[in-house]
C-alpha positions in Angstrom: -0.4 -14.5 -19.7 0.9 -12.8 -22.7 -1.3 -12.8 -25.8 1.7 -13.7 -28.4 4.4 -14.8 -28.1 7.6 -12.6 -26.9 10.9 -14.1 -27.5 13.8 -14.3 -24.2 15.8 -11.6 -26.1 13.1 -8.9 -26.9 11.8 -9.5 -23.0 15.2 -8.6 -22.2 15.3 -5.8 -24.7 12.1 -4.1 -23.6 12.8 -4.7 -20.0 16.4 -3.3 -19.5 15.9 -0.9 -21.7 13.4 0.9 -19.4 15.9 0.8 -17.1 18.9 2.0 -18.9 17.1 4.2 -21.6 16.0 7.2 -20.0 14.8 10.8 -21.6 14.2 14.2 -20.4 10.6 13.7 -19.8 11.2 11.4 -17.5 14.2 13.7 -15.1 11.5 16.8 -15.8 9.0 14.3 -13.9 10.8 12.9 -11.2 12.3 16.7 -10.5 8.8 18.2 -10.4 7.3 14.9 -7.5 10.7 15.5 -6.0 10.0 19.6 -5.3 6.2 19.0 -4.6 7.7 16.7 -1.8 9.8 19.3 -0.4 7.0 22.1 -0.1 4.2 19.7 0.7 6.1 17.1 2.7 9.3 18.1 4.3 9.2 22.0 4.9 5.7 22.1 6.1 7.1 18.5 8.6 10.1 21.0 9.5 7.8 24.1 10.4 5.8 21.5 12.9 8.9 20.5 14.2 10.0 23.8 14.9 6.4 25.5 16.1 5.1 22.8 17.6 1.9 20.7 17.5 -0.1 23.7 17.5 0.1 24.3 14.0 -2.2 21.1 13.7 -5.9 21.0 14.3 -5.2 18.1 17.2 -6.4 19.3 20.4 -8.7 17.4 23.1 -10.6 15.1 22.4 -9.3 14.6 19.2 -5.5 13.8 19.5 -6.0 11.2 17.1 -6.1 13.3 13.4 -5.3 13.1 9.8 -1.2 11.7 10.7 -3.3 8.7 11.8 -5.9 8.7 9.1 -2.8 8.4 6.8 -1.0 5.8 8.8 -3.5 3.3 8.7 -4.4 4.3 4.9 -0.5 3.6 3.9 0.1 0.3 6.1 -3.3 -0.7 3.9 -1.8 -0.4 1.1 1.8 -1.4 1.9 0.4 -4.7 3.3 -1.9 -5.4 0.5 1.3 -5.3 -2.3 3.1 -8.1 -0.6 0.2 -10.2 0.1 -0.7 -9.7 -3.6 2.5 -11.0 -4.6 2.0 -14.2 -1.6 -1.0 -14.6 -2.2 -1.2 -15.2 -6.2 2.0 -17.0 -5.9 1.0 -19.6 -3.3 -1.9 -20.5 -5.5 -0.3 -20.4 -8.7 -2.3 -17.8 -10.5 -0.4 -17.1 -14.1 -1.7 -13.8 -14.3 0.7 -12.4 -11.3 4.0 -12.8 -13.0 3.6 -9.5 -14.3 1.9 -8.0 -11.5 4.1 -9.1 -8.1 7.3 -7.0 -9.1 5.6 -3.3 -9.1 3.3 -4.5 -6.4 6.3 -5.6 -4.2 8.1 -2.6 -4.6 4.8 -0.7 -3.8 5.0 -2.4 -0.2 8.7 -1.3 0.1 8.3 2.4 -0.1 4.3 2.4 1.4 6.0 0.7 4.4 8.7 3.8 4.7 5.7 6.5 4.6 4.1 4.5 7.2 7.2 4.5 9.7 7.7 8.6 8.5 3.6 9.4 9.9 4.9 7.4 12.8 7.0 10.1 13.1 5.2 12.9 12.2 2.5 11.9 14.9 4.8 11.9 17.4 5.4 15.7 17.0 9.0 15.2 19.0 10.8 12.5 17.0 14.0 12.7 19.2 12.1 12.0 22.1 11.7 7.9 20.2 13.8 6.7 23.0 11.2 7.5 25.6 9.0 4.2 23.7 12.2 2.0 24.4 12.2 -0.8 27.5 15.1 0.5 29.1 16.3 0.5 32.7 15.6 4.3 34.3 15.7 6.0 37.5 12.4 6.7 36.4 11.2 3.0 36.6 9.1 3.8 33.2 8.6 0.5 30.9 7.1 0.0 27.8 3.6 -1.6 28.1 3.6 -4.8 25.5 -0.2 -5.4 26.6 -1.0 -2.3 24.0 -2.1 -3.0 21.0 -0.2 0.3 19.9 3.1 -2.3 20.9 1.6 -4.9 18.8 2.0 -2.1 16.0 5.5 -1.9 16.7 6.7 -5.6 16.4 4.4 -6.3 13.5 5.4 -3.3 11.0 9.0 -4.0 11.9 8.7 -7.6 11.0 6.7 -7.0 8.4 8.9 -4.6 6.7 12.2 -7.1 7.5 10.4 -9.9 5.4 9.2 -7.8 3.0 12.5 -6.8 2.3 14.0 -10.0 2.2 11.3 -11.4 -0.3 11.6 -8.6 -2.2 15.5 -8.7 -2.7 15.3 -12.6 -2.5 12.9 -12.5 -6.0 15.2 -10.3 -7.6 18.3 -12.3 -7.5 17.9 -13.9 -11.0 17.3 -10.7 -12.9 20.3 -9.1 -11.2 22.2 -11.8 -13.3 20.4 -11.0 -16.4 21.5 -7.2 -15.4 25.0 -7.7 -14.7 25.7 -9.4 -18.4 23.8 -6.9 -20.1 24.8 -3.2 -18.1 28.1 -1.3 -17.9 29.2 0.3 -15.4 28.5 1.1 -12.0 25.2 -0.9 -12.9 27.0 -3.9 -14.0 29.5 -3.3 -10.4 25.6 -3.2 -8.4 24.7 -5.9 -10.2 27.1 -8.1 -9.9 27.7 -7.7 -6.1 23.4 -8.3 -5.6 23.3 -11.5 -7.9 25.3 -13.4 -5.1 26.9 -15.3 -8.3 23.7 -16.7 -9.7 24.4 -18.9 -12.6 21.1 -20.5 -13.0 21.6 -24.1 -11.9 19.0 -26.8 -11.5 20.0 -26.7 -7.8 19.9 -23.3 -7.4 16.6 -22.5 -9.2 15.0 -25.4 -7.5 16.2 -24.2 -4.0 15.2 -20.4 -5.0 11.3 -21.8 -6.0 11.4 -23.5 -2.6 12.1 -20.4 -0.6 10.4 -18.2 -2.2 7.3 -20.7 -1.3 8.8 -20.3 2.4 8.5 -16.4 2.3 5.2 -16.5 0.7 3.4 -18.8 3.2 5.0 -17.0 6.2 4.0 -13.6 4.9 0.5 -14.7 4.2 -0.2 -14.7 7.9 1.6 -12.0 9.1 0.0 -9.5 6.5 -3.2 -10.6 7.8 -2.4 -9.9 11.4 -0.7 -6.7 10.8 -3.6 -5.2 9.3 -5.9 -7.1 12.2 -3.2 -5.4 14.8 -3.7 -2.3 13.6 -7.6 -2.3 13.6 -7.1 -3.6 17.2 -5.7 0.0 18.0 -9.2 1.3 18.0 -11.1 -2.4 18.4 -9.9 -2.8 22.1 -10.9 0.4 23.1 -14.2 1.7 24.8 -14.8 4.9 22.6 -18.3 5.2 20.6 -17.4 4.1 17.3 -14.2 2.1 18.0 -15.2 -0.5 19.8 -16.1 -3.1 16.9 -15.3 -6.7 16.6 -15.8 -6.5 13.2 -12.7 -4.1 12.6 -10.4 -6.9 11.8 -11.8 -8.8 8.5 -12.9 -4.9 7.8 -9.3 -3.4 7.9 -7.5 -6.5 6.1 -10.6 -6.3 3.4 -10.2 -2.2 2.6 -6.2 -3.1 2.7 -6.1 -6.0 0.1 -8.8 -3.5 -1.8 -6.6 -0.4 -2.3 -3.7 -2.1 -2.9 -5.6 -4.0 -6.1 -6.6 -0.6 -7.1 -2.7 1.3 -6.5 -1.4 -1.5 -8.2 -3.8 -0.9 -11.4 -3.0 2.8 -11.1 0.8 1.9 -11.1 0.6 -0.7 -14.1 -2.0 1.9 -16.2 0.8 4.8 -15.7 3.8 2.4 -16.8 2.0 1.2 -20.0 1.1 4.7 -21.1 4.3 6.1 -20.0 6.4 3.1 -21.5 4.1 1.5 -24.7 6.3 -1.8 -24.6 5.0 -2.9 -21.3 1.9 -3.0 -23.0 3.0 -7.0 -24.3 3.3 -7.9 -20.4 0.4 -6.3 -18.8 -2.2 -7.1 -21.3 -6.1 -7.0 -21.5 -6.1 -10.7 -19.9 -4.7 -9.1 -16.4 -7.3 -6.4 -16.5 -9.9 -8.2 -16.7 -8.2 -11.0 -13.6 -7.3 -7.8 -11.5 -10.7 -6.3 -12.2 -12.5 -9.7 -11.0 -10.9 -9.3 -7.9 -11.6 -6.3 -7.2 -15.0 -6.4 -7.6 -15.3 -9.4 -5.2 -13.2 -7.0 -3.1 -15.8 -4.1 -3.0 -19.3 -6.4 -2.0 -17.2 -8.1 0.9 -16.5 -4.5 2.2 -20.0 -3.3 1.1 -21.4 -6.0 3.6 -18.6 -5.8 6.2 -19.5 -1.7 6.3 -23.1 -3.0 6.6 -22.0 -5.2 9.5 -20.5 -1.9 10.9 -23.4 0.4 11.0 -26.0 -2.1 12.3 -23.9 -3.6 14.9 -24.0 0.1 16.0 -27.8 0.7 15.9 -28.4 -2.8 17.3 -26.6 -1.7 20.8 -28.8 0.8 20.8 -27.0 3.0 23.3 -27.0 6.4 23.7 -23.3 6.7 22.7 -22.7 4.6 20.0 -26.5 6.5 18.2 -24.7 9.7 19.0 -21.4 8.2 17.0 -23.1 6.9 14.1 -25.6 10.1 13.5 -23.1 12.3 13.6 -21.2 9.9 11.1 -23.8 9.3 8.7 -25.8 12.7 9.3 -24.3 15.1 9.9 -22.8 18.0 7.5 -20.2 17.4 6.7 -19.5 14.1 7.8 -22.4 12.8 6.2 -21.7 13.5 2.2 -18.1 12.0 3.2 -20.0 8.7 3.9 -22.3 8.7 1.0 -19.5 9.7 -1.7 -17.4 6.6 0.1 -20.3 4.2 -0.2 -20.6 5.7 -4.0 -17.0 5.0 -4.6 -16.2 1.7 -3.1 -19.8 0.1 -3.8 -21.6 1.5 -6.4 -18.7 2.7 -9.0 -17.1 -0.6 -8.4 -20.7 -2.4 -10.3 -19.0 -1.4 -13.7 -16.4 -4.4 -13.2 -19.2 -6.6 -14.1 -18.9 -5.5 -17.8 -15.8 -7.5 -19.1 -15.8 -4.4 -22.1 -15.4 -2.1 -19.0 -12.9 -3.7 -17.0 -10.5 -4.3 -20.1 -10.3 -0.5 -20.8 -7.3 0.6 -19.1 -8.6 4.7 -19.0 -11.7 3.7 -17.3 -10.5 1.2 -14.8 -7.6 3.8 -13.7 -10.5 6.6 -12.9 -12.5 3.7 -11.0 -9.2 2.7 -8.9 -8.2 6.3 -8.3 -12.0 7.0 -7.1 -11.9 3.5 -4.7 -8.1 4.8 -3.4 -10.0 8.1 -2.1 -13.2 6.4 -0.9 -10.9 4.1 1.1 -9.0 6.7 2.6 -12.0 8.6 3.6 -12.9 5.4 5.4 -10.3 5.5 7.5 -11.2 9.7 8.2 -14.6 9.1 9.2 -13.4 6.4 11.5 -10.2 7.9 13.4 -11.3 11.8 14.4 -14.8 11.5 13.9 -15.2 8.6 16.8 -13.6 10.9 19.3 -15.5 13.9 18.3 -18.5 12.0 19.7 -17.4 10.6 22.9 -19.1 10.1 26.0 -20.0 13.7 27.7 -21.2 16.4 25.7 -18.9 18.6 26.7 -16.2 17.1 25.4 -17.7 17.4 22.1 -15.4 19.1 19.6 -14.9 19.2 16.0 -11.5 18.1 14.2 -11.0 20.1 10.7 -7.0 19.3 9.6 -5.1 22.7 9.1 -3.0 23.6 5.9 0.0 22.0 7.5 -1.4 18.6 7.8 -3.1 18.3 4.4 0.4 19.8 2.9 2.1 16.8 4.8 -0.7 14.1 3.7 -0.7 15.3 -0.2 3.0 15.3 -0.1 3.1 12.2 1.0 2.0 10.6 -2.1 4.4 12.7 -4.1 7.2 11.1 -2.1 6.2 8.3 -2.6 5.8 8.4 -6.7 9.3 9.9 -6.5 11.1 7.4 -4.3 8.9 4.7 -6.8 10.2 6.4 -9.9 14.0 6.5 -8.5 13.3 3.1 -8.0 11.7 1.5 -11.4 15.4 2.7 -13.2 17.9 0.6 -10.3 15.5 -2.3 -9.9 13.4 -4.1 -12.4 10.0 -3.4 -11.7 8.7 -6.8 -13.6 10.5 -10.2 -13.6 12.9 -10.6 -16.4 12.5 -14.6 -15.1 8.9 -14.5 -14.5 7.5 -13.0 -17.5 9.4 -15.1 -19.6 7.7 -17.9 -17.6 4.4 -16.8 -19.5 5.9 -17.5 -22.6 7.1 -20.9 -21.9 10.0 -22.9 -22.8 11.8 -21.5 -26.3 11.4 -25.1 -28.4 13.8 -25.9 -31.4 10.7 -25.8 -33.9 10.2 -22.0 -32.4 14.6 -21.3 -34.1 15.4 -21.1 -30.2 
């Protein structure tokens, strides 16, 4: 909710002109993310295609490494944009209109990194068709008992409606667009605004779908991120094997997408002052709120973690959790995480703190790291502890994977930036919804 009012024609000023207006700071930008993808992200993927696995630190028993650590880490945060958007939208909250655009989009593009680690893990990517139920001489089938197939059906269907709610959302502003571009932008626009004129019927039939979308991707966000917990949850390994995984996975996913998506609406203000009227004090403080509630439901669930583990009291799952929690350098991991994901988070109780955009950026930036180091000190460290001693070995990710994981998330700001200046990353319809209906008093 705005805190003045904005009239129709300045929110379609400020927001098209983002999109059309564009200076050499912001080509200098995109052209350094886009290099520091190619030498992080693709040449180093290229090299491991070419060498082989061996240039990783995977080896037995730790097949499972830092491509899986980042896996999970993106599908959390591709899964928590969309249910953001669901979510807030199914229960009316005012204070998403601004928000569910750049959170959307955040989905789009985490879900593409997501299918590329898929990739990358599978260290021979031609070789996809080998996963495929197919009729072979061979007699090999796909086995849709694994939870690693669940994986499969889930991202793909999860990606398809994000897609379609995405796109379905932007249909109205691609009218706006089209009356107020030249171009090949007015061409784009015209052919994605399916001949939107604005009708009673057709905005009426547009709020009832978009309901539709919302209240089927509720769900299927949920069990995605449950699905992918499973991939560890229904195995035997020390450290894996946790019923809790579920709630615990779909909590640390709905809690660094809250914190990307303040990172991405901190970086749009300061790099574009008139967003500034649309994302205001009022949804720092909602967003903050939420993420606070965010960070004691994982504190506890974590809790619920550990002590499960000591109450088994098995030989196994002691050796697991010591060599988690105590060992070097395992240990300092897990204390920093706890640090940044449940003591850091306490500031959010200080309405002052969480309405100062500087401060809450740092915070979210220091929850996004202690969240992925929640997924590392799950995924290797499990199977460097497994049953027989020796089989004991310790994972330490070479310079090829870490180049591949940090350029990751320079992809993925360049594919977001390309995107913010084709496709409007708020709601021309939506924020004008915060200012209400113009009235004749108002000169409207």
């Amino acid at each position: 909710m705005s805190e003045t009012k904005i009239a129709y024609s300045d929110i379609n000023k400020d927001l098209i002109g983002f999109m059309t207006k564009t200076g050499w700071r912001y080509y200098a930008v995109v052209a350094l993310f886009a290099a520091a993808s190619l030498v992080c992200f693709w040449i180093p993927w290229g090299i491991q295609v070419m060498v082989g696995q061996g240039v990783t630190g995977l080896n037995v028993p730790n097949l499972w490494g830092l491509y899986l650590v980042n896996f999970i880490f993106w599908v959390g945060v591709a899964h928590a944009g969309t249910l953001i958007s669901a979510m807030l939208y199914i229960t009316k909250t005012p204070w998403r209109r601004s928000i569910a655009r750049g959170a959307e989009t955040m989905t789009l593009f985490g879900l593409i990194i997501v299918t590329l680690f898929i990739f990358i893990h599978m260290g021979r990517p031609w070789n996809l068709y080998w996963t495929m139920p197919y009729p072979s001489t061979r007699m090999i089938w796909t086995n849709f008992q694994s939870p690693i197939m669940f994986d499969v059906f889930a991202i793909g269907t999860y990606f398809t409606s994000s897609v379609i709610f995405l796109f379905f959302g932007m249909i109205p502003d691609f009218a706006v667009l089209k009356h107020n571009t030249t171009g090949w932008r007015k061409e784009l626009y015209t052919l994605l605004s399916f001949n939107w004129k604005g009708t009673d019927t057709q905005w009426f039939i547009h709020g009832r779908a978009t309901m539709l979308f919302a209240s089927f991707i509720m769900p299927l966000v949920v069990s995605v991120h449950s699905i992918v917990s499973w991939d560890f949850a229904l195995s035997v390994v020390p450290g894996y094997s946790k019923t809790v995984f579920a709630p615990y996975f779909v909590t640390g996913a709905l809690l660094s997408g809250f914190a990307g998506v303040t990172i991405m609406l901190t970086i749009l203000r300061w790099g574009y002052p008139p967003f500034k009227k649309y994302i205001t004090e009022y949804h720092y403080d909602s967003m903050g709120k939420v993420i606070l509630l965010l960070c004691f439901v994982w504190t506890y669930l974590t809790a619920m973690e550990i002590l499960t583990g000591l109450y088994a009291n098995i030989s196994v799952e002691n050796e697991s959790l010591r060599y988690k929690i105590l060992s070097w350098p395992h240990g300092y991991l897990f204390f920093f995480m706890l640090f940044t994901n449940s003591v850091l988070p306490l500031i959010y109780i200080f309405k002052r703190i969480r309405t100062k955009p500087a401060v809450v950026m740092i915070a979210c930036i220091f929850i996004m790291i202690g969240m992925w180091l929640e997924r590392f000190l799950i995924v290797p460290n499990a199977l460097s502890r497994k049953f027989l001693p020796w089989m004991w070995h310790e994972y330490f990710p070479t310079l090829v994977e870490i180049l591949i994981s940090v350029g990751a998330v320079t992809f993925f700001i360049t594919l977001f930036m390309i995107s913010i200046k084709i496709f409007p990353v708020l709601s021309f319809f939506e924020v004008k919804e915060d200012q209400g209906v113009p009235m004749k008093k108002e000169g409207h």
